[in-house]
N, C-alpha and C positions, 0 to 999 in steps of 0.2 A: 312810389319808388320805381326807380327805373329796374327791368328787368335785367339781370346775368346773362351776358352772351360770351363766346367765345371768341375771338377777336381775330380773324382770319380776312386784315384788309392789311393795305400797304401802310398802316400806320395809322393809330399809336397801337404797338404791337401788345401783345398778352408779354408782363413780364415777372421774371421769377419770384418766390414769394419774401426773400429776402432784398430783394431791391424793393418791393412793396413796402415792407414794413419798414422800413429808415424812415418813409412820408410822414410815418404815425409817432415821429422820436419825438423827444423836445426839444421846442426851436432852440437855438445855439447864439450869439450874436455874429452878426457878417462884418468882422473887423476881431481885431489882438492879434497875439504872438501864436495862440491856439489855432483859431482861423486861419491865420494867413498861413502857415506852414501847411494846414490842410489843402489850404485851395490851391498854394502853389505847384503840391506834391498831385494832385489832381490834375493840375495846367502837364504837368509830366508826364502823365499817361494816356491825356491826348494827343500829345505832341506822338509815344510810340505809333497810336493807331493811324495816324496824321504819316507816318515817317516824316515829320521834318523838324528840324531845330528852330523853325520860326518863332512867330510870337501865336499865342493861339488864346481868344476872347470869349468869355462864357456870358451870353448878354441874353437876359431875364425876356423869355417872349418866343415867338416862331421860327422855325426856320426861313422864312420868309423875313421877318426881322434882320434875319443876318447877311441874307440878298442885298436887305434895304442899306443897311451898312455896308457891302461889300461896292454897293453901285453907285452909290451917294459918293463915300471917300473917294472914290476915284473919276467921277465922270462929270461933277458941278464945275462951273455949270456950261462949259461947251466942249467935252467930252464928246470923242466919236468910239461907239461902239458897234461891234459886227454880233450878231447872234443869231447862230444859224438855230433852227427852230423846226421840231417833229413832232409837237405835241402840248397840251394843254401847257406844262409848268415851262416850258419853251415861249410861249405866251407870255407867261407870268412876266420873265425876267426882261421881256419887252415892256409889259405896263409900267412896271420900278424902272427901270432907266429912263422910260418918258416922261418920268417925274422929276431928273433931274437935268436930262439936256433934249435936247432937238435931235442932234445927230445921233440918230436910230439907224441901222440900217439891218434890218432880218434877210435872211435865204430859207424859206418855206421847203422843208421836203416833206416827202409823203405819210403823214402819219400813222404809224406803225414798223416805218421803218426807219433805218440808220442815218443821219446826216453822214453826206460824200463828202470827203476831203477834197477830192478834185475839186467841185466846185468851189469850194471852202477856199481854197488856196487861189483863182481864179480870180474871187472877189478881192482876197487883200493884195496881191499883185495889181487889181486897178484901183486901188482906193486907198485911202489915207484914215487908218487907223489908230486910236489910242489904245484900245482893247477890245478881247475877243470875252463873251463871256456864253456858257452852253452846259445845260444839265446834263450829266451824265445819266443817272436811268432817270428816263422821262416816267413818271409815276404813274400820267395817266395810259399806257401803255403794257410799262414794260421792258419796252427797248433799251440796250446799252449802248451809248454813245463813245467814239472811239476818243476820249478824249487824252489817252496816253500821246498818241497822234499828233492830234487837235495841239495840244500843248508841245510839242516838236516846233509845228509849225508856227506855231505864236512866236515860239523864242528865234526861230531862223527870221522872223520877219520884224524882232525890235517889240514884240507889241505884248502888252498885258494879259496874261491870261486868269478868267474865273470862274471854277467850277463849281456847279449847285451839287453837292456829295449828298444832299438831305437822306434818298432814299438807296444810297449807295454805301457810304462807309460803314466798315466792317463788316460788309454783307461781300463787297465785291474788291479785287484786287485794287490797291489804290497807293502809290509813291509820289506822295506832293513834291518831294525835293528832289527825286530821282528822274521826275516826269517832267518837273520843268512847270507845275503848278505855281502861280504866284499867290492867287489867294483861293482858300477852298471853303464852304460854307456846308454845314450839316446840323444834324438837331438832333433832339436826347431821343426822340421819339420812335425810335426808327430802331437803325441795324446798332445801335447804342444802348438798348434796352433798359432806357429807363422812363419816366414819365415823360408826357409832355412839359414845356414850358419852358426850355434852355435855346437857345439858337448857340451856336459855336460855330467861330471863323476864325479861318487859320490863315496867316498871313506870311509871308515866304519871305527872305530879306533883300530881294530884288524890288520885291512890288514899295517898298518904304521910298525910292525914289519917284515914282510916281504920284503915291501918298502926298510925301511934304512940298509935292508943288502944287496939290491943286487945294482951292478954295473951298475947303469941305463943308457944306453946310451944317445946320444944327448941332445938338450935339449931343444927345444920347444914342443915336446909332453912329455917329462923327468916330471912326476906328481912333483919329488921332488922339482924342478925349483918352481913349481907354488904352491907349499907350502910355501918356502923359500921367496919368494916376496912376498906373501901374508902377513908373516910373518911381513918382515923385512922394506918393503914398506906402510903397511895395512895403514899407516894414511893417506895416500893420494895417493897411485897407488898401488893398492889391487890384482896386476894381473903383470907379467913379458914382457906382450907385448901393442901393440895398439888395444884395445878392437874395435869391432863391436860396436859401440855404439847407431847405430838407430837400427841393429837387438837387442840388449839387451830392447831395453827400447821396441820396438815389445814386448817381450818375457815375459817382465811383464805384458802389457796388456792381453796377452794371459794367465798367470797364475794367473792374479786376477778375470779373466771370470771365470777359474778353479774353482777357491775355493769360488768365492760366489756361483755356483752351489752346491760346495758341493762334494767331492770325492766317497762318498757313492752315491748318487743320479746318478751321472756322472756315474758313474758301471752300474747301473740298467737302464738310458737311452740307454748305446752301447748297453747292453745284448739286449735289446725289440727291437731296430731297426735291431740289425743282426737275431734273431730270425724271426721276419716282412720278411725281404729280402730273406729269405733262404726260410719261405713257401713258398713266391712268383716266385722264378726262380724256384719251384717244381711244382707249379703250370702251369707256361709258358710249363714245359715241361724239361727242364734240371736236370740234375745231378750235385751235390756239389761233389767235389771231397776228402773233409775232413770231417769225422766222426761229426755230431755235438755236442757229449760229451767231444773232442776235441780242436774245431775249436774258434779262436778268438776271438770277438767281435769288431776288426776294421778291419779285412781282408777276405773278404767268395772267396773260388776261386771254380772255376765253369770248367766243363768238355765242351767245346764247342761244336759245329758241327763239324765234322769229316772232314780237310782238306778245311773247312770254316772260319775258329776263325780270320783271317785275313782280311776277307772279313765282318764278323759281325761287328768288333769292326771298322772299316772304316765307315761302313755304322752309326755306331751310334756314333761318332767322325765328321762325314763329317754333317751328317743332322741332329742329335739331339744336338750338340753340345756338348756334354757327352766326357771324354775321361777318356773311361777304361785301363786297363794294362793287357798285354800279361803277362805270367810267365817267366820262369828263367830257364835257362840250359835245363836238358832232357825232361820238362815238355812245351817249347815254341812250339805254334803252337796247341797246346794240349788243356792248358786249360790257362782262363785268370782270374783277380784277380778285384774286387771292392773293394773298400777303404771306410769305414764310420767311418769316426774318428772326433768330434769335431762338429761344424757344421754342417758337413755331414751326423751325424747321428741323422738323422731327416726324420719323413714321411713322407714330400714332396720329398726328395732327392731319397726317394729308389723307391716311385712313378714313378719317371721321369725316372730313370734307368731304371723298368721293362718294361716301359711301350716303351721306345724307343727300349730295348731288342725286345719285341715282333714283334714290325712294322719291327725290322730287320730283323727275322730270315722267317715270311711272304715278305720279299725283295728278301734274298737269296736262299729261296728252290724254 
């Protein structure tokens, strides 16, 4: 049996014991007049945390899943997209589009910090774009990408905009319709507090003309598919496949915790608990490795001990029962990542961290 840990990574977060226990109901059927008023009244309270009137897709699988749909419906198959890129999941949304067209084209900035607009605006001023697409908090990081901005500039220039929310919504301020988002992608897992296994993609009603021109392939991530059943189905099978149905119904209890908190409130609780944790691993002795004018509010990644960060993070895994997250790519071994999102961001939780931090790093020196 796997052992109990406390779950202090960027995801899939520790979540409340009532979203827990809906996993353990009895299955329901994903179709009738029962369901489909459920899921629809659920599609509505994505949409508040979403802010937009679009259409918004609950598709069984990863956040990455919803990527893959997001870049697929819009980029088969000679789609040209821009993706400026700071970091691992920056990466990501470059391999997914190279699966669907050729015309890639990334701007590398310095990982750890912000993609520049200036530049950003430089490249689609000489180039010929369909779509911009760029994660808002690059996970394996940290960093918050300015994509209120980012999506200004997509719309003064004609061009597509799509943002990876995975490890951002409801953690961090976010107005798809207000900002000029066309399509936004996030997952249950995250600042949504509920399990893994939902990918959700919110689709704006601009980006629908770009949709119904291109040649979308396949078609379980094919958005059009799941418009078209929505459509065609909506009275009583609201969706093209066999729904998740104890993760959905999770997913609501998790978004009604949401919004009786309050979305505004919910902002200004992440901001005070990552601000808490960041004095305090300053305190202990560590270096943040992202700028704090920058840096998240549900991911602080921290500089470790030098050819230790494997040996800390065991020690407060093994005996405090805590399980932090190593980083990502050129950054593993380097520096590791804490996750306060939901629950987690709370000052018992970053208590327990620093406090097993400390006992560790008097362990290992």
């Amino acid at each position: 049996m796997m052992q109990r840990l406390r779950l202090m990574i960027p995801g899939p977060i520790e979540v409340a014991p009532e979203v827990l226990g809906v996993m353990s109901e009895p299955l329901v059927a994903h179709y009738g007049k029962e369901w489909t008023a459920f899921y629809k009244e659920t599609i509505g309270l994505l949409r508040k945390i979403f802010r937009t009137d679009g259409d918004v897709f609950l598709l069984p699988g990863s956040g990455s899943a919803g990527l893959d749909a997001a870049l697929g419906s819009t980029l088969f198959p000679v789609g040209r997209v821009l993706i400026p890129q700071n970091g691992f999941f920056g990466e990501r949304l470059e391999e997914i589009a190279r699966s669907y067209t050729t015309h890639v084209h990334t701007i590398k900035f310095p990982v750890g910090r912000a993609i520049d607009l200036v530049e950003v605006e430089r490249t689609l001023q000489k180039g010929n774009f369909d779509a911009v697409a760029c994660v808002h908090c690059e996970t394996s990081t940290g960093v918050l990408n300015p994509i209120q901005e980012l999506a200004t500039l997509c719309c003064s220039h004609g061009i597509l905009f799509i943002a990876d929310a995975v490890s951002s919504l409801a953690v961090e301020p976010l107005e798809m319709d207000a900002w000029g988002i066309d399509i936004c992608v996030s997952a249950s897992q995250k600042g949504l507090e509920s399990p893994p296994g939902l990918a959700v993609v919110a689709v704006g009603k601009h980006a629908w003309d770009r949709l119904n021109r291109v040649n979308s392939p396949g078609w379980y991530l094919n958005l059009k598919v799941w418009k078209e059943y929505g459509e065609k189905w909506g009275d009583w099978h609201p969706h093209p496949v066999t729904q998740a149905v104890n993760n959905i119904k999770a997913l609501r209890v998790g978004m009604e915790r949401i919004l009786k908190e309050g979305l505004d409130k919910r902002f200004e609780r992440h901001q005070k608990i990552a601000q808490e944790l960041r004095h305090g691993l300053r305190d202990i002795g560590f270096t943040l490795y992202v700028p704090d004018e920058i840096a998240s509010n549900g991911v602080t990644s921290v500089l470790g001990p030098e050819g230790k960060v494997e040996e800390l993070l065991a020690y407060v895994r093994d005996q405090e029962r805590i399980l932090l997250a190593e980083s990502l790519g050129a950054l593993k071994g380097k520096v590791f990542r804490i996750g306060h999102m939901g629950p987690s961001a709370c000052e018992e939780a970053v208590h327990a961290v620093l406090s097993a931090l400390r006992k560790g790093l008097h362990v290992i020196q």
